[in-house]
N, CA and C atoms as a LAMMPS dump frame, in Angstrom:
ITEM: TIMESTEP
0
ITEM: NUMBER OF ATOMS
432
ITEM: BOX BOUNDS ff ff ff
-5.0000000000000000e+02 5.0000000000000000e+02
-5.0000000000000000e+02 5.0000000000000000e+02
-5.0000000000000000e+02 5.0000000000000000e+02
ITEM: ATOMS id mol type element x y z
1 1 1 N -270.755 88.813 26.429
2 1 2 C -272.046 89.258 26.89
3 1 3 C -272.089 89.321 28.416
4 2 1 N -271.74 88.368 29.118
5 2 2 C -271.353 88.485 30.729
6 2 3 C -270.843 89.833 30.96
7 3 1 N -269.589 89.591 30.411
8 3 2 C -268.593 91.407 30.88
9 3 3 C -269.536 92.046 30.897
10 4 1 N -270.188 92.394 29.664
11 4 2 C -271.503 93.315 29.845
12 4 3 C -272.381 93.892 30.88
13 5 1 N -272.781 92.587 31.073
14 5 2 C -274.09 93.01 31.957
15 5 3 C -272.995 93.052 33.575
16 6 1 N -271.914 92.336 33.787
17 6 2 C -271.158 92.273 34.752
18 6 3 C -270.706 93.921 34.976
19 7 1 N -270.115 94.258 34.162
20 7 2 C -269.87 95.472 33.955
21 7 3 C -271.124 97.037 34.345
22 8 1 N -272.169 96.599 33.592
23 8 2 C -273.563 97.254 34.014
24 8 3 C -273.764 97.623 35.182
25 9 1 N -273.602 96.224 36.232
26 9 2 C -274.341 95.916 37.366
27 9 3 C -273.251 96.685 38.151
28 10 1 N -272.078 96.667 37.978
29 10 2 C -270.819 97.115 38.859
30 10 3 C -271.18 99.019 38.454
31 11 1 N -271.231 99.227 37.081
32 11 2 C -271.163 100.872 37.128
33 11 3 C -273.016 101.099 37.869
34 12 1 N -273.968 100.522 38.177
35 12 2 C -275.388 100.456 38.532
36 12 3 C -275.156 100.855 40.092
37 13 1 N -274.462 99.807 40.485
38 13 2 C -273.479 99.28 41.878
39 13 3 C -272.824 101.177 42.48
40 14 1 N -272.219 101.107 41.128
41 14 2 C -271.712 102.419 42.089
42 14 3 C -272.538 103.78 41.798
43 15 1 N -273.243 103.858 40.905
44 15 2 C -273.942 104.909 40.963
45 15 3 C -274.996 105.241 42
46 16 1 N -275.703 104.078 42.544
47 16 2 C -276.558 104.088 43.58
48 16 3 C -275.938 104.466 44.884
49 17 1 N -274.603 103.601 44.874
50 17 2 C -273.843 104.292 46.186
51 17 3 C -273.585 105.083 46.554
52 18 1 N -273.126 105.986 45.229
53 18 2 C -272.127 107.488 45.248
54 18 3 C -273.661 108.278 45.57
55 19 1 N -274.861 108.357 44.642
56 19 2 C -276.108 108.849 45.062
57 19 3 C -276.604 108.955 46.898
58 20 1 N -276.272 107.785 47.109
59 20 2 C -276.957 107.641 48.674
60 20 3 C -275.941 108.029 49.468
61 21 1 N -274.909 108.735 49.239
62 21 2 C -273.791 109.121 50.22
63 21 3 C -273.937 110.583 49.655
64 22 1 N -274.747 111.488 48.527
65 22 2 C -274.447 112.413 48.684
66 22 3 C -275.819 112.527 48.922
67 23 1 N -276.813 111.914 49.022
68 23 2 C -278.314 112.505 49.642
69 23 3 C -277.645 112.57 51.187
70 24 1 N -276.777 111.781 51.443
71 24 2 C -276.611 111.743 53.449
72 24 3 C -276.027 113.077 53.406
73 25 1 N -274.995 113.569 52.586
74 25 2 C -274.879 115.064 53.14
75 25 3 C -275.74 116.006 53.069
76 26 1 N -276.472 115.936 51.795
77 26 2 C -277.272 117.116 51.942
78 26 3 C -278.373 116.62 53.288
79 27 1 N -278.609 115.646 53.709
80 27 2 C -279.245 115.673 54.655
81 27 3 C -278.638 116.214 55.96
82 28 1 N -277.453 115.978 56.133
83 28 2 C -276.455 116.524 56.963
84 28 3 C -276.502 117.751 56.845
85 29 1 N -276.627 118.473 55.841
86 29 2 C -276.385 119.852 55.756
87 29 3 C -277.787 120.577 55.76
88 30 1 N -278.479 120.081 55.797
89 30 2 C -279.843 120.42 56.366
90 30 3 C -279.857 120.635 57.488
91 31 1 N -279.546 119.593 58.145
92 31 2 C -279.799 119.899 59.934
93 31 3 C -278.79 120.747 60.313
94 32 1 N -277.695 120.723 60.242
95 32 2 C -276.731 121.478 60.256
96 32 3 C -276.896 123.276 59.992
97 33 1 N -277.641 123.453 58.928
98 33 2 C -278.488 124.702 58.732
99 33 3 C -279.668 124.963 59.413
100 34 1 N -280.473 123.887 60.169
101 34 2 C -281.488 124.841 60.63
102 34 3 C -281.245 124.535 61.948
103 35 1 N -280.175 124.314 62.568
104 35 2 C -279.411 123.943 64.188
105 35 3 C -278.589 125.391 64.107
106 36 1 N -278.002 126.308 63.037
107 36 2 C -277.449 127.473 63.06
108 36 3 C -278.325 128.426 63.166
109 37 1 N -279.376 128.488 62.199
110 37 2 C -280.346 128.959 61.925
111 37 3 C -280.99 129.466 63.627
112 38 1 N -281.076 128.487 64.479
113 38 2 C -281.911 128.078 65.551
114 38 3 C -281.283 129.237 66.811
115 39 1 N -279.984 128.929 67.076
116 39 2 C -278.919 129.162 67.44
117 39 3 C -278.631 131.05 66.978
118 40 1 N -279.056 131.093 66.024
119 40 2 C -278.993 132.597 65.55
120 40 3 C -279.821 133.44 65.726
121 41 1 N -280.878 132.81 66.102
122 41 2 C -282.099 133.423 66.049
123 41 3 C -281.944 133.467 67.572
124 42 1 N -281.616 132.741 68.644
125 42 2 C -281.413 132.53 70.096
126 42 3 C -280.408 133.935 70.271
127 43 1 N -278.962 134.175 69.766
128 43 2 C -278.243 135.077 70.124
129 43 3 C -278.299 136.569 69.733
130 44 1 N -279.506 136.6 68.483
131 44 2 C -280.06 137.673 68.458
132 44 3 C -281.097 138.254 69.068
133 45 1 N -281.718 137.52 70.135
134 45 2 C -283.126 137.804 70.917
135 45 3 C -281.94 138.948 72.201
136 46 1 N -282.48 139.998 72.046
137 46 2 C -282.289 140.878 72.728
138 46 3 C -283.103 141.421 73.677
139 47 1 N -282.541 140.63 74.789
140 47 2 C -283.425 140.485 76.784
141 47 3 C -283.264 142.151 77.089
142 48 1 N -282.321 142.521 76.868
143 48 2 C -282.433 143.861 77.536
144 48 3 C -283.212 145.031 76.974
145 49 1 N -282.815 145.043 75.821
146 49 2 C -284.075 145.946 74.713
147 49 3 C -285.682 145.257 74.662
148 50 1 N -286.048 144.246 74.52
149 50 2 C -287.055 143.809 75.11
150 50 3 C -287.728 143.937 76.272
151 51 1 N -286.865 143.974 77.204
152 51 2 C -287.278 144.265 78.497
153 51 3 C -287.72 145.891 78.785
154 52 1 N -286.901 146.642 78.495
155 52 2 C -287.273 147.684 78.698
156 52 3 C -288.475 148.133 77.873
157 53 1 N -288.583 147.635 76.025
158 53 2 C -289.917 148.451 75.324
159 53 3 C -290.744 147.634 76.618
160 54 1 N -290.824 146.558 76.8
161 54 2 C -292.145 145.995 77.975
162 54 3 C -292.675 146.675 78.809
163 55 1 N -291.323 146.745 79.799
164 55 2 C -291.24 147.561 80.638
165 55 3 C -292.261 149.334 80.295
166 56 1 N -291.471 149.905 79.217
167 56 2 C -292.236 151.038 78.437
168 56 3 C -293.676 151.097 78.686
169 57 1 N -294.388 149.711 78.358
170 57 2 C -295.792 149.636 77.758
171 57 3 C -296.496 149.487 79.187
172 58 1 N -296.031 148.132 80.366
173 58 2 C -296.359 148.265 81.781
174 58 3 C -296.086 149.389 82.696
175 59 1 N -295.417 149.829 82.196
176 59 2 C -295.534 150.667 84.129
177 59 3 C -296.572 151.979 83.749
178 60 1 N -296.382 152.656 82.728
179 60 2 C -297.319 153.535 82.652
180 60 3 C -298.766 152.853 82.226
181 61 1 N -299.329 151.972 81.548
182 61 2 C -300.214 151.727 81.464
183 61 3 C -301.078 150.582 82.787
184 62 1 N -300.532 150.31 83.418
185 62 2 C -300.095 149.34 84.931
186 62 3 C -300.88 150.468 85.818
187 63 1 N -299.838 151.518 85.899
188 63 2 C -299.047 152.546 86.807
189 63 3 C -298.717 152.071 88.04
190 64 1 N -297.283 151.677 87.458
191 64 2 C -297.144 150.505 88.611
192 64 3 C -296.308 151.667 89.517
193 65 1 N -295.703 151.374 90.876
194 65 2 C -295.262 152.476 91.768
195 65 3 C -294.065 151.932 92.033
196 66 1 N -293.59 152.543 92.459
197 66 2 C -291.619 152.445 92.559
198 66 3 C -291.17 151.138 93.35
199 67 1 N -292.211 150.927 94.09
200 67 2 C -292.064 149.687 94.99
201 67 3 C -292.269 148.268 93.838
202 68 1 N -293.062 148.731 92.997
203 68 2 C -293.495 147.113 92.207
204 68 3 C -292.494 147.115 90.749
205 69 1 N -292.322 148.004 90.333
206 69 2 C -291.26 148.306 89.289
207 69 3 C -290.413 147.181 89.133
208 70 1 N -289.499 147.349 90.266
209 70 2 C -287.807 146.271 90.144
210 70 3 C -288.714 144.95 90.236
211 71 1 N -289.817 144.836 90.717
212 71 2 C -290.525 143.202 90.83
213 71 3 C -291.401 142.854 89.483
214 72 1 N -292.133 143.925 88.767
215 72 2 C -292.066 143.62 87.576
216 72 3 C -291.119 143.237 86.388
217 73 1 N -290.19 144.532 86.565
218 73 2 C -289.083 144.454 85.852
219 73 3 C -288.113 142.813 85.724
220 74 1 N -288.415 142.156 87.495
221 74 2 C -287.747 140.962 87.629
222 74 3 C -288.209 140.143 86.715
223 75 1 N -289.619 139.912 86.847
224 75 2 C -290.433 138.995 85.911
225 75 3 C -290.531 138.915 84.829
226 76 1 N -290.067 140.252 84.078
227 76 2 C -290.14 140.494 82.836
228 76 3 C -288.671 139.627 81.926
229 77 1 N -287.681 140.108 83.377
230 77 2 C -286.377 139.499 82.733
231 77 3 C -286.866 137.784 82.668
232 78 1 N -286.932 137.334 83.728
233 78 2 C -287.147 136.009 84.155
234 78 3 C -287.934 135.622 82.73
235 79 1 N -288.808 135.887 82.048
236 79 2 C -289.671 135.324 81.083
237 79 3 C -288.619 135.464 79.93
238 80 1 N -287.975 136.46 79.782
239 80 2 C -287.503 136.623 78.195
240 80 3 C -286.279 136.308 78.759
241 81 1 N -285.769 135.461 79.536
242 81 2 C -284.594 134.46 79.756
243 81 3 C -284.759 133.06 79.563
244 82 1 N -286.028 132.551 80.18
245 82 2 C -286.727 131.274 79.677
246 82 3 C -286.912 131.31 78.354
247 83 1 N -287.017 132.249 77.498
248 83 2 C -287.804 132.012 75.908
249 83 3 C -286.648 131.893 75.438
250 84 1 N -285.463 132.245 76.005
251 84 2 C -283.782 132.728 75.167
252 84 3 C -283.601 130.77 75.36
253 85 1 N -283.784 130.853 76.201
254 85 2 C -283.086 129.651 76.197
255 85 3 C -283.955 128.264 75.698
256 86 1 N -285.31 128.645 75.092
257 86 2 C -286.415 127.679 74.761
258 86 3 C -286.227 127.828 73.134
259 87 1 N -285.528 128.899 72.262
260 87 2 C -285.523 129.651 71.405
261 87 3 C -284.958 128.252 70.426
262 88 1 N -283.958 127.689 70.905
263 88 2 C -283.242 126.843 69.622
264 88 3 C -283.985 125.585 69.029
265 89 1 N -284.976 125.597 70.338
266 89 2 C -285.683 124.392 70.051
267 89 3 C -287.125 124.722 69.573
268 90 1 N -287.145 126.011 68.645
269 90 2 C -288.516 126.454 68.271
270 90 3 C -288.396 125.84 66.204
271 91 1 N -287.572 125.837 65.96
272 91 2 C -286.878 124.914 64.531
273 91 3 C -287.204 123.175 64.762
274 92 1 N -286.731 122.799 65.664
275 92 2 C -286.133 121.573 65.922
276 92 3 C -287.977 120.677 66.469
277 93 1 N -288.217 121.433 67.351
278 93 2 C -289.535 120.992 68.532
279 93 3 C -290.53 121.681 68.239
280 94 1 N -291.379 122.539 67.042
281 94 2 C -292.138 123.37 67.444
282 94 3 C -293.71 122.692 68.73
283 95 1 N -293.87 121.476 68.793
284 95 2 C -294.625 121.549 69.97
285 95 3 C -294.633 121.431 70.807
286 96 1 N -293.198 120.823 71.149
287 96 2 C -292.554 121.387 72.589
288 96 3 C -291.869 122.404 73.225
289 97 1 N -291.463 123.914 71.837
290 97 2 C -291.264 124.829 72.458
291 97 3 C -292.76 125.88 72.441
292 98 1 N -293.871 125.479 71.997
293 98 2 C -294.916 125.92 72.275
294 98 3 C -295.537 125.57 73.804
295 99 1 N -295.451 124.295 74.028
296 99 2 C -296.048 123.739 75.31
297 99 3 C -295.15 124.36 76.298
298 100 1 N -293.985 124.879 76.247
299 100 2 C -293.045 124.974 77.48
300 100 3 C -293.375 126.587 77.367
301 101 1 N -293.585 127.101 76.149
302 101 2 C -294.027 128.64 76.465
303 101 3 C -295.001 128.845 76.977
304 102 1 N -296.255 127.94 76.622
305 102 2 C -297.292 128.229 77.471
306 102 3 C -297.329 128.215 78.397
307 103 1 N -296.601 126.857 78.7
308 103 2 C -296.134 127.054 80.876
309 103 3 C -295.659 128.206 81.14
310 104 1 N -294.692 128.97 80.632
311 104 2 C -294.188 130.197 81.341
312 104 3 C -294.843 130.969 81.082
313 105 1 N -295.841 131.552 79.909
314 105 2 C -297.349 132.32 80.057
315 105 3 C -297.951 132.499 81.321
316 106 1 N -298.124 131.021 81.498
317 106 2 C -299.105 130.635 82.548
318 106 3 C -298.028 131.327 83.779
319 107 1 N -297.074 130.575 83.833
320 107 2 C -296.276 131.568 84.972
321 107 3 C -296.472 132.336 85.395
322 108 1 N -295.905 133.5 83.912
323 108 2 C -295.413 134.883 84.78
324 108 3 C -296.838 135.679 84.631
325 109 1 N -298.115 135.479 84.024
326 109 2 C -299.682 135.611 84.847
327 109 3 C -299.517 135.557 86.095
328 110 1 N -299.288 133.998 86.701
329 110 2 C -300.029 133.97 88.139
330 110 3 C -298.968 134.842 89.212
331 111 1 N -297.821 135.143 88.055
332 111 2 C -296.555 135.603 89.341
333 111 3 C -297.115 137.089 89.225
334 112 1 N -297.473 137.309 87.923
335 112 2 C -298.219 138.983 88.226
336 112 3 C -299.336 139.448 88.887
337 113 1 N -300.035 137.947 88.951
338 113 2 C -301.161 138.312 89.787
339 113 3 C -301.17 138.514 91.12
340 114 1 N -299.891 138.322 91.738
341 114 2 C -299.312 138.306 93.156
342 114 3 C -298.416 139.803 93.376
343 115 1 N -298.112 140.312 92.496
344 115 2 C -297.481 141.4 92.389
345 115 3 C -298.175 142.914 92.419
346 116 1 N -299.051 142.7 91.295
347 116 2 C -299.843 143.957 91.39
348 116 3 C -301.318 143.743 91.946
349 117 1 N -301.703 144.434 92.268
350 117 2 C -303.237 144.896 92.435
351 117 3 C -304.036 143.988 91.496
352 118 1 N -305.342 144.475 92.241
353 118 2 C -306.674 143.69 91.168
354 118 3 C -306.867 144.316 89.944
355 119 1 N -307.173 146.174 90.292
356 119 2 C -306.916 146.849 89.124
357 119 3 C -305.902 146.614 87.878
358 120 1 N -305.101 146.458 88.609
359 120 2 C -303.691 146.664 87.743
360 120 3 C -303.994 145.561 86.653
361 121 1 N -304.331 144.411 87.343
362 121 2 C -304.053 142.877 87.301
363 121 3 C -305.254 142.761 85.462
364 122 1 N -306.458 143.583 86.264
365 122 2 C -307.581 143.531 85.083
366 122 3 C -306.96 144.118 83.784
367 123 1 N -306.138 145.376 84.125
368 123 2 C -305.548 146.112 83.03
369 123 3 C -304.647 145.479 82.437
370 124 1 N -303.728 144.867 82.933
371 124 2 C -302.796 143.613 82.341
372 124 3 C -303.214 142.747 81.82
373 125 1 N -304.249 142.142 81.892
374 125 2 C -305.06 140.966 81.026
375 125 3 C -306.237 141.576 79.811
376 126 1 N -306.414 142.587 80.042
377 126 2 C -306.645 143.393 78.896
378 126 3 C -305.663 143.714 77.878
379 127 1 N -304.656 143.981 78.774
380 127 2 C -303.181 144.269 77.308
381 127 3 C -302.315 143.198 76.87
382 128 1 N -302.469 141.988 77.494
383 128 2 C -301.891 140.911 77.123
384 128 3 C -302.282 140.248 75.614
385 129 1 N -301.326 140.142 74.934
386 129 2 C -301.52 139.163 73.569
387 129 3 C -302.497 138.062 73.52
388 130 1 N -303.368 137.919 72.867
389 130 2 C -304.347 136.529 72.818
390 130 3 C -303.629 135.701 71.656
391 131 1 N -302.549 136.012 71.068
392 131 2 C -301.699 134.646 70.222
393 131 3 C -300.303 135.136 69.579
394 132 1 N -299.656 135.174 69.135
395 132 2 C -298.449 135.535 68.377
396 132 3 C -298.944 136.098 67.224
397 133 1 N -300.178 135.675 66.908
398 133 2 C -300.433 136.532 65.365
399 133 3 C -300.783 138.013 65.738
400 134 1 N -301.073 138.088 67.03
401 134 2 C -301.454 139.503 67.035
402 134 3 C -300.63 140.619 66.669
403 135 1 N -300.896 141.815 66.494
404 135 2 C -300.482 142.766 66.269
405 135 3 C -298.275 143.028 67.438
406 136 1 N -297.447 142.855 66.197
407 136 2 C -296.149 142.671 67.098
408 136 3 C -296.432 143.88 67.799
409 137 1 N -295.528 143.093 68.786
410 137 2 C -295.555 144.193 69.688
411 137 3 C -294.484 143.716 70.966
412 138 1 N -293.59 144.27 71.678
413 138 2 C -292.89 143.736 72.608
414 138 3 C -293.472 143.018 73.529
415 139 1 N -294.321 142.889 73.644
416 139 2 C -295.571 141.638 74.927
417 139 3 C -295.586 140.642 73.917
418 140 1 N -295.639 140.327 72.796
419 140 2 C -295.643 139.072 71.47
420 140 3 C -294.2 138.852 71.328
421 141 1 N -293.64 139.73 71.371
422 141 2 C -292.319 138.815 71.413
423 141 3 C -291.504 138.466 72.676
424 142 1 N -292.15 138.612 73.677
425 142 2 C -291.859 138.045 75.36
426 142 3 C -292.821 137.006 75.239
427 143 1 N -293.864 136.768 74.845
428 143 2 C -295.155 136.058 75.634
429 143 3 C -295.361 135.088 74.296
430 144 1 N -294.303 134.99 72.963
431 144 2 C -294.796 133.988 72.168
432 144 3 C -293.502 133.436 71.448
């Protein structure tokens, strides 16, 4: 009767073990998937095609002039270089890659507000996104 229950406790013994060493991989392989996941989504964000539909939507609706162009254009890169690189940690952090986007919101606003005109400036805050749910659009996927 000992062997028995001796026996029990030893196959009990290892079933719990072998269990909790394969929950650790799939936990492993969780993070492991949404750290690729993260990472994929980062090397597919395309700065230069982005930049330009932006570009597209500001200068004629802006009408910005040949002089403010390459200084928009700068800012435009500058923002969708910060988001490239804020991108892996939108899986991992979502409220710290929200808080760090909003800082660069806030940014490249006050850097535009130094750039263009008052006009311009009113027309730009008229065409700016009020959240990510809005309607996509290349300003939602720079600005969220």
């Amino acid at each position: 009767m000992k062997k028995k229950l001796i026996i029990t406790a030893i196959l009990f013994g290892t079933f719990t073990f072998v269990n909790a060493q394969s929950m650790g991989d799939i936990t492993k392989a969780t993070n492991t998937a949404s750290k690729t996941a993260a990472a994929a989504s980062a090397t597919s964000f395309d700065i230069a095609s982005i930049s330009n539909q932006v570009m597209g939507i500001l200068s004629p609706k802006l009408k910005l002039t040949d002089a403010q162009k390459p200084a928009v254009n700068s800012l435009v890169n500058e923002m969708l270089n910060k988001k490239k690189k804020l991108l892996p940690t939108m899986a991992t952090n979502k409220a710290g890659y929200t808080s760090k986007m909003t800082a660069n919101r806030e940014s490249f606003i006050a850097k535009m507000k130094k750039t263009v005109s008052k006009e311009q400036f009113t027309t730009l805050t008229a065409l700016l996104p009020k959240s990510a749910a809005s309607v996509a659009s290349p300003l939602v996927q720079m600005l969220y």
